[in-house]
OpenMM code with the backbone's topology and positions (N, CA, C; nanometers):
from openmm import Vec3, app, unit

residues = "UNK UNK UNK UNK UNK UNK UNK UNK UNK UNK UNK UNK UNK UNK UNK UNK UNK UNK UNK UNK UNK UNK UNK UNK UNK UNK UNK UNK UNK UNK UNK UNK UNK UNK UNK UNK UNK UNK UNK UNK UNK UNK UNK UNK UNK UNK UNK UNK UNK UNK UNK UNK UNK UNK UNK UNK UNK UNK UNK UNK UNK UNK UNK UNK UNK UNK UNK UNK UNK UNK UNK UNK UNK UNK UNK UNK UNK UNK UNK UNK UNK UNK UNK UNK UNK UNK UNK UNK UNK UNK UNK UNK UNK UNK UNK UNK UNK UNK UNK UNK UNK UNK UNK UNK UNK UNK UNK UNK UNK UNK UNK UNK UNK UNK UNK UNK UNK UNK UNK UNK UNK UNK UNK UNK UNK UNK UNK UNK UNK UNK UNK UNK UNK UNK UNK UNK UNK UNK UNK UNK UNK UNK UNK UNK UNK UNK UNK UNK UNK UNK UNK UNK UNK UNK UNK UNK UNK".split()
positions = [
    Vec3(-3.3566, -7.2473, -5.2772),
    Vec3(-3.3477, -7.1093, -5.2360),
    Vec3(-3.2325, -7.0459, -5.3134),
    Vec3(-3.2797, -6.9473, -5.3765),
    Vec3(-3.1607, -6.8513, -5.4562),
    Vec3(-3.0465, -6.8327, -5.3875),
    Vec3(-2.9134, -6.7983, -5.4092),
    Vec3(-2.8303, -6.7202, -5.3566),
    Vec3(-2.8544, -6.5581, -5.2451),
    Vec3(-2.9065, -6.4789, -5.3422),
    Vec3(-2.9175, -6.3938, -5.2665),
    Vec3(-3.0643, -6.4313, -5.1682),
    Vec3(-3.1568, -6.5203, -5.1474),
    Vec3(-3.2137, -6.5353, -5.0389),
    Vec3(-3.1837, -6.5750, -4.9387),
    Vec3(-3.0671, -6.6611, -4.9684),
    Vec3(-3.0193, -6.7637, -4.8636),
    Vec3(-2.9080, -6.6644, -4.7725),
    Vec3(-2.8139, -6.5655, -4.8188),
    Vec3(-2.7672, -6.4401, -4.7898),
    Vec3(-2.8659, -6.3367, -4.7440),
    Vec3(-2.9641, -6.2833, -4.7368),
    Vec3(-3.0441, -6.2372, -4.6647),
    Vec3(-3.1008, -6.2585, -4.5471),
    Vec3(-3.1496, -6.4232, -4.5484),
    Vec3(-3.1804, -6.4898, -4.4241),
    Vec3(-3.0700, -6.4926, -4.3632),
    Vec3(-2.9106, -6.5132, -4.3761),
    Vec3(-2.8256, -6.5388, -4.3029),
    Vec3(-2.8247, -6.4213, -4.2254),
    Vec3(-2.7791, -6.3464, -4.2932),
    Vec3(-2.7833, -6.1695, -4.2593),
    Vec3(-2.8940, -6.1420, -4.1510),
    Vec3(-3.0439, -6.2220, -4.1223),
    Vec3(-3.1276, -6.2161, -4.0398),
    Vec3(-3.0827, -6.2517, -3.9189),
    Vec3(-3.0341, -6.3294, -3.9413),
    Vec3(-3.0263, -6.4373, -3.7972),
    Vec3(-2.8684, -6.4563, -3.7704),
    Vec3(-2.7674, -6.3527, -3.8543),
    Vec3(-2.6459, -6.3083, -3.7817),
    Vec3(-2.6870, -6.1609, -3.6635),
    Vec3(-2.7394, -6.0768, -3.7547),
    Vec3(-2.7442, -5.9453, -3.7367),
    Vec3(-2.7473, -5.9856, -3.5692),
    Vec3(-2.8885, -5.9915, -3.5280),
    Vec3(-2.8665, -5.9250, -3.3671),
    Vec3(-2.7465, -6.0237, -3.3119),
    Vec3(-2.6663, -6.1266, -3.3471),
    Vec3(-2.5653, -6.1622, -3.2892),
    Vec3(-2.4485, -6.0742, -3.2851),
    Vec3(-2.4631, -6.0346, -3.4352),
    Vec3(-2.3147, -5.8943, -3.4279),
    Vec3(-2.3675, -5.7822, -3.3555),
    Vec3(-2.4743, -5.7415, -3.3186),
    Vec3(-2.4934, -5.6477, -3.2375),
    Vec3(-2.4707, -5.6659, -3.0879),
    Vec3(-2.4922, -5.7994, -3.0581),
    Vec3(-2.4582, -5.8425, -2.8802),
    Vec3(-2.3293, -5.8674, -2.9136),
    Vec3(-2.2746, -5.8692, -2.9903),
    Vec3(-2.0789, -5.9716, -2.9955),
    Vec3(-2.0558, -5.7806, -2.9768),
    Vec3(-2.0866, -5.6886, -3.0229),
    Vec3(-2.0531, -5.5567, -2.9961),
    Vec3(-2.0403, -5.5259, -2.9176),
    Vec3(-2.1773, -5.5186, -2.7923),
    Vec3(-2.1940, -5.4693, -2.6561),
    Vec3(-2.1273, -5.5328, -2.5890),
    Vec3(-2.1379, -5.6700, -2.6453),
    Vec3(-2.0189, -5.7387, -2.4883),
    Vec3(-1.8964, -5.6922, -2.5236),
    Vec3(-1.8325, -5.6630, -2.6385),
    Vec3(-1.6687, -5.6070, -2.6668),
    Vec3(-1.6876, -5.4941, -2.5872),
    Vec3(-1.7947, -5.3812, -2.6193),
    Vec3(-1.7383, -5.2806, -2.5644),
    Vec3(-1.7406, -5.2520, -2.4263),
    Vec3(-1.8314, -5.3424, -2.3691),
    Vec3(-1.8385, -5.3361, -2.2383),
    Vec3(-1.7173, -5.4278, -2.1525),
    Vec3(-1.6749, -5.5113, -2.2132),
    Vec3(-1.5816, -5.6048, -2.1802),
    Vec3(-1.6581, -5.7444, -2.1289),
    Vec3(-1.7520, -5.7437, -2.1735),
    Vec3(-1.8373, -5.8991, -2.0573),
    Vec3(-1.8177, -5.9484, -2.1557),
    Vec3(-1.9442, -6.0916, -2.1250),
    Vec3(-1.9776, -6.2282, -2.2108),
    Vec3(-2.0930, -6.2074, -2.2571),
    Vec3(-2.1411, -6.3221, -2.3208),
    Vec3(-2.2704, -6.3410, -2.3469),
    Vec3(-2.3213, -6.4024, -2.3087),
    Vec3(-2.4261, -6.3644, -2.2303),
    Vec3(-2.5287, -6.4628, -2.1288),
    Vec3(-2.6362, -6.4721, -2.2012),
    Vec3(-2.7931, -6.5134, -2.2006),
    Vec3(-2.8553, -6.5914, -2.2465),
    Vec3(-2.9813, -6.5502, -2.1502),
    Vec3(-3.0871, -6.4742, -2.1228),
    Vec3(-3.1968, -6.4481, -2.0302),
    Vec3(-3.3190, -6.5234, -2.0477),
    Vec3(-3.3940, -6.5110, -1.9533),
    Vec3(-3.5035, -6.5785, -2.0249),
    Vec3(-3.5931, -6.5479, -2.1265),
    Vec3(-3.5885, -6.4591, -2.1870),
    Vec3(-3.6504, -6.4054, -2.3358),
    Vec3(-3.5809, -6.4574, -2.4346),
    Vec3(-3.4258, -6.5525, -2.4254),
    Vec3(-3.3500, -6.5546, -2.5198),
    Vec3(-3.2735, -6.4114, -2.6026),
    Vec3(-3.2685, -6.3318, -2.5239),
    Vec3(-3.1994, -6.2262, -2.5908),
    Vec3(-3.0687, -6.2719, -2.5324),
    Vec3(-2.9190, -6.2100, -2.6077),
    Vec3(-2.8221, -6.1975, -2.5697),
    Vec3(-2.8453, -6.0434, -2.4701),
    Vec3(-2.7377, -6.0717, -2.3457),
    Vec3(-2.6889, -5.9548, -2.3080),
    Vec3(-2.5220, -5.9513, -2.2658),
    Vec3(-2.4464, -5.8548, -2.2836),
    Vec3(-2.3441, -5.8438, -2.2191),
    Vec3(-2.3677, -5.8634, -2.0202),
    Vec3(-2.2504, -5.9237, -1.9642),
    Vec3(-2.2848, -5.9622, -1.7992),
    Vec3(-2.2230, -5.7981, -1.7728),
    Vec3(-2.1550, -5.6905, -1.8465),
    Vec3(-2.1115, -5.5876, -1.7817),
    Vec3(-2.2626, -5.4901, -1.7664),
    Vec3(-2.3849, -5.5382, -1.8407),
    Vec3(-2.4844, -5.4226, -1.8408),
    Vec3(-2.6134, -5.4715, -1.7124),
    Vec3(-2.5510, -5.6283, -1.6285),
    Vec3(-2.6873, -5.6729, -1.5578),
    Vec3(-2.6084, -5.6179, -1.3957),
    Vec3(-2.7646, -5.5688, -1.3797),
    Vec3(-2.7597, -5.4944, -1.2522),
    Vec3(-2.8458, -5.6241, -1.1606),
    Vec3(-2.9120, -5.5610, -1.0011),
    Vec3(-2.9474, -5.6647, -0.9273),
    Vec3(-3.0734, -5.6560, -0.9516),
    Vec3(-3.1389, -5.5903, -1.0506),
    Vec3(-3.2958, -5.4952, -1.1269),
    Vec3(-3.3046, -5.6631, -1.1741),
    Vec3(-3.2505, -5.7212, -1.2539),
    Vec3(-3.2335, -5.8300, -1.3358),
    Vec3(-3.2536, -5.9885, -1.3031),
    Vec3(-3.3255, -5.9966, -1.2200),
    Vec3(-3.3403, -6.1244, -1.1236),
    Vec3(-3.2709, -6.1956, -1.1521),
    Vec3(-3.1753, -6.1639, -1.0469),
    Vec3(-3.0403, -6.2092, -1.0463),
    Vec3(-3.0274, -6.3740, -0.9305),
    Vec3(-3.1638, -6.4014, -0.9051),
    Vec3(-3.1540, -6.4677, -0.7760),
    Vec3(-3.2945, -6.5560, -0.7464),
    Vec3(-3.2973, -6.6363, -0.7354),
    Vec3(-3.4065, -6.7393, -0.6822),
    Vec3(-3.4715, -6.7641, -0.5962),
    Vec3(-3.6115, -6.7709, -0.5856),
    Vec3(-3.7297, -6.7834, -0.4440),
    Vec3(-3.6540, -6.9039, -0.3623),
    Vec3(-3.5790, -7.0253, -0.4500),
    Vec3(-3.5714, -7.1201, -0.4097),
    Vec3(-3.4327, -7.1090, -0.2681),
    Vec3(-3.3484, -6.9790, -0.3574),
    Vec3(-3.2656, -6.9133, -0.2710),
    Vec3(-3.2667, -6.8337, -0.1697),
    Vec3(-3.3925, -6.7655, -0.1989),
    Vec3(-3.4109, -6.6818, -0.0585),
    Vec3(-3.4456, -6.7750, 0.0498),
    Vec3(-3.4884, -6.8918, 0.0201),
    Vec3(-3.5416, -6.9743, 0.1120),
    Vec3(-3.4165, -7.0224, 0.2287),
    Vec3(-3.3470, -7.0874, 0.1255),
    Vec3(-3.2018, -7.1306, 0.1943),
    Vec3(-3.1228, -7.0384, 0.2405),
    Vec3(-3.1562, -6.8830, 0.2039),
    Vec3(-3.1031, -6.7809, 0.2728),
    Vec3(-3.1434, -6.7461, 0.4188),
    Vec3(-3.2675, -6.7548, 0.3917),
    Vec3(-3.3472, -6.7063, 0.5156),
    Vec3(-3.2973, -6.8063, 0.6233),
    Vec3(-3.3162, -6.9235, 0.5941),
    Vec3(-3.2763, -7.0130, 0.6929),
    Vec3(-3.1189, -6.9862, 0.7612),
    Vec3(-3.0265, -6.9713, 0.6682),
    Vec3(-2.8593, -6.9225, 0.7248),
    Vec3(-2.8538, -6.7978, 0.7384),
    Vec3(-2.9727, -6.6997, 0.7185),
    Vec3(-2.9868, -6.5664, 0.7990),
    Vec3(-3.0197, -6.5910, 0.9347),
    Vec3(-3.1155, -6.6594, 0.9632),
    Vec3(-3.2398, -6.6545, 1.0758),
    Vec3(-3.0840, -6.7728, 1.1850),
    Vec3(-3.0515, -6.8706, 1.1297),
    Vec3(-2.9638, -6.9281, 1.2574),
    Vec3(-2.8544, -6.9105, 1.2532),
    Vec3(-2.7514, -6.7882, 1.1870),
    Vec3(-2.6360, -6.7616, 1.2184),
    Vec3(-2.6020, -6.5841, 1.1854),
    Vec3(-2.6531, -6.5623, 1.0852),
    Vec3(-2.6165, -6.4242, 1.1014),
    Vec3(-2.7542, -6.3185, 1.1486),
    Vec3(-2.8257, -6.4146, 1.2293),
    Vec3(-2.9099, -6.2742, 1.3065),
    Vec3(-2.8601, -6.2700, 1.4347),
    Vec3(-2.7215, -6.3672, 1.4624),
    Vec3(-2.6813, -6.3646, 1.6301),
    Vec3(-2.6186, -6.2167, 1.6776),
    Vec3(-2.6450, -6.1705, 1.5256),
    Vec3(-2.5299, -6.0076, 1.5363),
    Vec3(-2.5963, -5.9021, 1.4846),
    Vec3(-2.7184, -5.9695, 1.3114),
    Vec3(-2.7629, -5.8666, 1.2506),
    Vec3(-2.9214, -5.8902, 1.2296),
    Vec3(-3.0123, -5.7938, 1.2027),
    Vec3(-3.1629, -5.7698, 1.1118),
    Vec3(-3.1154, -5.7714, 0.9981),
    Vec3(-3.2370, -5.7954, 0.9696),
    Vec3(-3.1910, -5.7792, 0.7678),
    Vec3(-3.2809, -5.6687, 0.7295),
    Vec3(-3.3047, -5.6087, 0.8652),
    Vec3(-3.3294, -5.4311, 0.8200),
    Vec3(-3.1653, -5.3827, 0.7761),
    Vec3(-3.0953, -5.4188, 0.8827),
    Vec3(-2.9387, -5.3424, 0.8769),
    Vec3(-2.8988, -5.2983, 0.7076),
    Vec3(-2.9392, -5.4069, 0.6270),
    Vec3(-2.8992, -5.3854, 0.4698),
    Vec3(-2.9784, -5.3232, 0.4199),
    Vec3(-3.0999, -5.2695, 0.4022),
    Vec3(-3.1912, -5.2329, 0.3040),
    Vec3(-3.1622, -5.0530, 0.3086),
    Vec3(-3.2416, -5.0119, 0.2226),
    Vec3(-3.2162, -4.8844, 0.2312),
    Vec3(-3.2681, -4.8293, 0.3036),
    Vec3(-3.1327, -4.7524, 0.3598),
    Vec3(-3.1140, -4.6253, 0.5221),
    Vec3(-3.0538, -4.7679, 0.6644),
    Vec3(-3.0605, -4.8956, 0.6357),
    Vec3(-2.9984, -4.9604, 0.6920),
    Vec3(-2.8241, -4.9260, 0.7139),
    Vec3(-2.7983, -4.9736, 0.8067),
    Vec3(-2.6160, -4.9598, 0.9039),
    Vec3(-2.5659, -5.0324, 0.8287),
    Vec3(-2.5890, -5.1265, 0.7093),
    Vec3(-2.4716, -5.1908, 0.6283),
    Vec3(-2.5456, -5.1664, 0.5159),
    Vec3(-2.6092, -5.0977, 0.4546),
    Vec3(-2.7111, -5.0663, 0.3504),
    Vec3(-2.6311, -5.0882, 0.2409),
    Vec3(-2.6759, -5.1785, 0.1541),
    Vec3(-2.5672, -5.2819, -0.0008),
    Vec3(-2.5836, -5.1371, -0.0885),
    Vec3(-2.6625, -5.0663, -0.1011),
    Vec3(-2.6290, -4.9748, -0.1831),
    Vec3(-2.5416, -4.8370, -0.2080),
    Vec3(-2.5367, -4.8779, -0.0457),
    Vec3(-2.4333, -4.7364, 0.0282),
    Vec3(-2.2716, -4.8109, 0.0247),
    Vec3(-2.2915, -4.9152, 0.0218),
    Vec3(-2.1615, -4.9644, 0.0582),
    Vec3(-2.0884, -5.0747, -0.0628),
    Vec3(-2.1439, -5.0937, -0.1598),
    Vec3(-2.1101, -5.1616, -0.2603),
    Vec3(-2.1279, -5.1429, -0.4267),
    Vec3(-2.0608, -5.1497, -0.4527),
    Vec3(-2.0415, -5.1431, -0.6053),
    Vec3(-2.1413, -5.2815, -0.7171),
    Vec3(-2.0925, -5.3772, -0.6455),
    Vec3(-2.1403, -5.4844, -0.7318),
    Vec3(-2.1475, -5.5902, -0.6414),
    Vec3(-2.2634, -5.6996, -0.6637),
    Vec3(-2.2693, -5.8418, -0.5599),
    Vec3(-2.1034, -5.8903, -0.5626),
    Vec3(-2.0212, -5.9146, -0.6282),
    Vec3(-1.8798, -5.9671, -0.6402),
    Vec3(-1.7882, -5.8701, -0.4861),
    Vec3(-1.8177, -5.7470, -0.4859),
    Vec3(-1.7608, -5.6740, -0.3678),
    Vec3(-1.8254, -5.7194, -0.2075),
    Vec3(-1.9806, -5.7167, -0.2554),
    Vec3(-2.0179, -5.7718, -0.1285),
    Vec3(-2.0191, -5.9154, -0.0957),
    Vec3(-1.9730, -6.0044, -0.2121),
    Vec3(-1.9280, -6.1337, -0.1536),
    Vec3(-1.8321, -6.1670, -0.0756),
    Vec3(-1.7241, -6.0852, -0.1304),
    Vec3(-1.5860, -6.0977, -0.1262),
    Vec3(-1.5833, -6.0311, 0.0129),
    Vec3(-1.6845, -5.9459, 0.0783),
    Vec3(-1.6629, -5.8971, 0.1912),
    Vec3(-1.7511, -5.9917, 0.3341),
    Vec3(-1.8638, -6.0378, 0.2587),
    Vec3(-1.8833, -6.1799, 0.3690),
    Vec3(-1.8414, -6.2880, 0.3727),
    Vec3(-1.8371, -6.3517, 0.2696),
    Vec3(-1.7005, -6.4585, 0.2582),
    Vec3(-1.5669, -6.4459, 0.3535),
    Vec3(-1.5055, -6.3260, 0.3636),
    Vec3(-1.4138, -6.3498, 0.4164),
    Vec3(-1.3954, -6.2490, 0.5788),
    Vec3(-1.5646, -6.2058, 0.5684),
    Vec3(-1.5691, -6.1652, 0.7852),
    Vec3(-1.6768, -6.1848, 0.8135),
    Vec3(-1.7806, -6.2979, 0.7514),
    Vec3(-1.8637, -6.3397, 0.8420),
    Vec3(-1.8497, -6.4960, 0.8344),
    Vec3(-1.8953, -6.5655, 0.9511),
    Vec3(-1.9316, -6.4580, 1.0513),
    Vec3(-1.8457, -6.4272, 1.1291),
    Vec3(-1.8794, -6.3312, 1.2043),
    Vec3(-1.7628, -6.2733, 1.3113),
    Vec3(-1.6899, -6.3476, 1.3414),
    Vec3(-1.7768, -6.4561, 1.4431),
    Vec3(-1.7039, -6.5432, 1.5165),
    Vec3(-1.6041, -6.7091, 1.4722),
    Vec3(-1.6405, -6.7074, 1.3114),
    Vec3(-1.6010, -6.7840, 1.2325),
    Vec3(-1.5805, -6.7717, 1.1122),
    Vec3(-1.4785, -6.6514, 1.0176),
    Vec3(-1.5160, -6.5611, 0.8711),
    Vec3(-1.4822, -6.7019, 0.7701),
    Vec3(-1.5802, -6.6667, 0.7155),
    Vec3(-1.5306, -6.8107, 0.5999),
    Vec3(-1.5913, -6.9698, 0.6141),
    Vec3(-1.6623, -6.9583, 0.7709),
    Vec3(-1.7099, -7.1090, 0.7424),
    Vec3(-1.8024, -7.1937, 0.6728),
    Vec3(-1.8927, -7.0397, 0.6284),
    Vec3(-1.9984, -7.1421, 0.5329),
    Vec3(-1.9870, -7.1851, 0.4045),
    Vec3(-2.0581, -7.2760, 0.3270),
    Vec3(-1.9967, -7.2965, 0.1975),
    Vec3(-2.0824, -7.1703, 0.1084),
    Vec3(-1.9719, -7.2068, 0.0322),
    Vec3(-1.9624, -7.0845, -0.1015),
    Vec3(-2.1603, -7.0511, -0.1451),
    Vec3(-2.2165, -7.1091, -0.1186),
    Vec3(-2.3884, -7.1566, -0.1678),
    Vec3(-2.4434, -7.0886, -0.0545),
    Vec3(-2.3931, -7.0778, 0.0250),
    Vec3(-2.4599, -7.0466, 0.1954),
    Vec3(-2.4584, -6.8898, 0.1641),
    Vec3(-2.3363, -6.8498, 0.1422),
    Vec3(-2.3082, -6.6834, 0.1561),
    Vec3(-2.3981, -6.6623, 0.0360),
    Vec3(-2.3691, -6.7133, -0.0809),
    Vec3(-2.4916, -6.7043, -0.1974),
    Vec3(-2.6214, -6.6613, -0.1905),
    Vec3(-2.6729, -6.7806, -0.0775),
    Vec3(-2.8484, -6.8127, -0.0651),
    Vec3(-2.8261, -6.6462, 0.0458),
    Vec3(-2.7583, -6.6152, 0.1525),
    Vec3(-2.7889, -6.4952, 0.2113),
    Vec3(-2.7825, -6.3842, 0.1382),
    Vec3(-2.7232, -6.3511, 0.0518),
    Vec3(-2.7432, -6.2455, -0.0446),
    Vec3(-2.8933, -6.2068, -0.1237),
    Vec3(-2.8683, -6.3489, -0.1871),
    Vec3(-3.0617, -6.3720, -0.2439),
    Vec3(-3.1581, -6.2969, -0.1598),
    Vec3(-3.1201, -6.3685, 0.0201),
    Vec3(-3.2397, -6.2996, 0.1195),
    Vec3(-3.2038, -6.1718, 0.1558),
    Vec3(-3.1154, -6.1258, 0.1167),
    Vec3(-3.0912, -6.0289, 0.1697),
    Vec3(-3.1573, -5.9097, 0.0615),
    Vec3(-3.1343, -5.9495, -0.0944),
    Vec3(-3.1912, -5.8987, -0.2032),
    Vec3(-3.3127, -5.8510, -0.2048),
    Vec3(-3.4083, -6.0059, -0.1865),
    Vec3(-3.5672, -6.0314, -0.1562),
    Vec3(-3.5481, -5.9442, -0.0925),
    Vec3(-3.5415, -5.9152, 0.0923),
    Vec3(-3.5807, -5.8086, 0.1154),
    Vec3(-3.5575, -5.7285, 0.1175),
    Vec3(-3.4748, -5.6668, 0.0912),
    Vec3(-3.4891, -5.4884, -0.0184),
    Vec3(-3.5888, -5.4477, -0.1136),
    Vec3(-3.6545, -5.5712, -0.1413),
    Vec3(-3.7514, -5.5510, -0.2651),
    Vec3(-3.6654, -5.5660, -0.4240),
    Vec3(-3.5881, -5.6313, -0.4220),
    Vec3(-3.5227, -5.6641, -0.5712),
    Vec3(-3.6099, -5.7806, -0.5904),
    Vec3(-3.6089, -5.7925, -0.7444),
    Vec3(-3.7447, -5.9012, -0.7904),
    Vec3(-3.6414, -6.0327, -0.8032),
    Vec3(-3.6885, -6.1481, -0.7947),
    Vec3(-3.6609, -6.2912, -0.8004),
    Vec3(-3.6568, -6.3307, -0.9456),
    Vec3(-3.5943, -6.4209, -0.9402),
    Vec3(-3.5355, -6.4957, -1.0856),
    Vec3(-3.5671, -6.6445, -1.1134),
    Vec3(-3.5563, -6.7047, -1.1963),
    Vec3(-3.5669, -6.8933, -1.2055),
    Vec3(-3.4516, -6.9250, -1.1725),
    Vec3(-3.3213, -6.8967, -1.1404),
    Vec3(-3.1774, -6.9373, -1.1134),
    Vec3(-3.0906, -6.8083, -1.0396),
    Vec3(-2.9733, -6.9333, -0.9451),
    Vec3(-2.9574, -6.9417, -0.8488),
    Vec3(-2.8748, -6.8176, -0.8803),
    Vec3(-2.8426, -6.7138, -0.7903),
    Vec3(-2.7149, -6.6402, -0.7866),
    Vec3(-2.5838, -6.7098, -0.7649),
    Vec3(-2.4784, -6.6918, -0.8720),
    Vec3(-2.3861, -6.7537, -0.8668),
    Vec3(-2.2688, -6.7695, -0.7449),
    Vec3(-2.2192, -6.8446, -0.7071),
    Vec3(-2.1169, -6.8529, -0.5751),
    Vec3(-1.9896, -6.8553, -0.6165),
    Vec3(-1.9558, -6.7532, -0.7591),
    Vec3(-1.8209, -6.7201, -0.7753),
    Vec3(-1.8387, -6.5671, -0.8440),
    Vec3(-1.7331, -6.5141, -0.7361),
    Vec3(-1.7139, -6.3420, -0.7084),
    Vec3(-1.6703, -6.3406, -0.8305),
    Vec3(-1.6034, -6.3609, -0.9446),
    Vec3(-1.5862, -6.3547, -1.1094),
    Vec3(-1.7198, -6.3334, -1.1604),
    Vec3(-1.8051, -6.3806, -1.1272),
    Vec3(-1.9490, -6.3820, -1.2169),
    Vec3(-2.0135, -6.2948, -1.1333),
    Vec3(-1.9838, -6.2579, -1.0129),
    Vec3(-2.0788, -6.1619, -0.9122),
    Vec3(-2.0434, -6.0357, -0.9286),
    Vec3(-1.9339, -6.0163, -0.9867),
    Vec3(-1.8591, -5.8946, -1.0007),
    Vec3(-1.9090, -5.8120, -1.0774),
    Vec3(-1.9441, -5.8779, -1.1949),
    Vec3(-2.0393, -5.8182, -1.3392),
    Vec3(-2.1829, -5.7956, -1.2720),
    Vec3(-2.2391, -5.7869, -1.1717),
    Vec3(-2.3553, -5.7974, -1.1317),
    Vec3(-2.3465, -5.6297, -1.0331),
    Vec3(-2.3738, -5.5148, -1.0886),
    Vec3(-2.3993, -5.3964, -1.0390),
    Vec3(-2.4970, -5.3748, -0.9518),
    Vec3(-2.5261, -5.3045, -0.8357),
    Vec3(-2.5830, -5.2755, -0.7554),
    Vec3(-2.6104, -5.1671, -0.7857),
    Vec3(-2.7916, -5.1258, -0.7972),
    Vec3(-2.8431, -5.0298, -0.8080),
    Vec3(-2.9432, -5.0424, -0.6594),
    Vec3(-2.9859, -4.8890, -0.6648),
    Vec3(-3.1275, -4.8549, -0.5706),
    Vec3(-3.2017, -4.9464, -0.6273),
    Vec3(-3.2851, -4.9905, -0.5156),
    Vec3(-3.4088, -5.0930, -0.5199),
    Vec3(-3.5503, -5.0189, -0.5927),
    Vec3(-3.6330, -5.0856, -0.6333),
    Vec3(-3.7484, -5.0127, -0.7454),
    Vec3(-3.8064, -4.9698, -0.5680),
    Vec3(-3.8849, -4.8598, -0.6286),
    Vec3(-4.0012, -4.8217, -0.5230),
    Vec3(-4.1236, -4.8818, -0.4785),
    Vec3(-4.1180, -4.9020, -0.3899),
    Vec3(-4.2228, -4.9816, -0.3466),
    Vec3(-4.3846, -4.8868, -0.2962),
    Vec3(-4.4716, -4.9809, -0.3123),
    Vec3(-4.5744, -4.9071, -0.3347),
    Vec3(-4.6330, -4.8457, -0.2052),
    Vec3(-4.6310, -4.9209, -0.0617),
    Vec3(-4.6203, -4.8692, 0.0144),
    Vec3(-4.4837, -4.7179, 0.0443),
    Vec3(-4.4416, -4.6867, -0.0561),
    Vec3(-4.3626, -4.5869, -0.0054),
    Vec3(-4.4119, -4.4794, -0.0158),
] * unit.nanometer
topology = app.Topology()
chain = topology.addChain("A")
for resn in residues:
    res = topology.addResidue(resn, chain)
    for name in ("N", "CA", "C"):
        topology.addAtom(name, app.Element.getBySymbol(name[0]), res)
């Protein structure tokens, strides 16, 4: 292969790397890795981004249904809900950091870090945010980069 071919191909298969090494500078994130294999900066993924696992809602539902329904529905979160995640939070990292450390009421902090995790997931699922192949992470550093938007419309609406 010539010189200048072998410089062309490089130039191929740098390029969209200097274009994600960009977005994550200017946004300030990392580079994560999706399942298409595209790079993205973690400052541009919202909860749109299946951020979260069927396998998680499962284990959610379960530490929804025997400890935090002694107080709440998981209507309460969705939208027009009394703790509604979109009315009240910025990013999954804010709303971790706020069950982690007062639920549950009667014990803030006792579940493990995976527990408050998997309830988020269910709490996600039902709002209607779409599901992912992997787990939502159980550190508020990586949850933080994770923006909270309005949920897509659902067709019954």
């Amino acid at each position: 292969m010539s010189l200048r071919k072998s410089t062309a191909v490089a130039a191929l298969i740098a390029a969209p790397l200097l274009v994600a090494g960009a977005r994550a500078s200017l946004h300030g994130g990392e580079f994560h890795q999706n399942s298409t294999t595209t790079l993205y900066a973690a400052a541009d993924t919202t909860i749109l981004d299946r951020v979260y696992s069927m396998a998680q809602v499962q284990q959610g539902s379960e530490t929804f249904e025997t400890i935090c329904m002694r107080c709440h529905q998981l209507e309460d979160f969705t939208m027009g809900g009394a703790f509604s995640i979109t009315d009240r939070f910025a990013s999954l990292g804010e709303m971790y950091s706020v069950i982690t450390t007062r639920m549950p009421a009667d014990d803030p902090g006792s579940l493990m870090p995976e527990d408050y995790a998997a309830v988020i997931a269910y709490i996600l699922y039902g709002s209607g945010y779409p599901a992912g192949e992997e787990n939502l992470a159980a550190q508020v550093e990586r949850l933080n980069s994770i923006r909270i938007v309005p949920p897509p419309a659902r067709a019954d609406d």
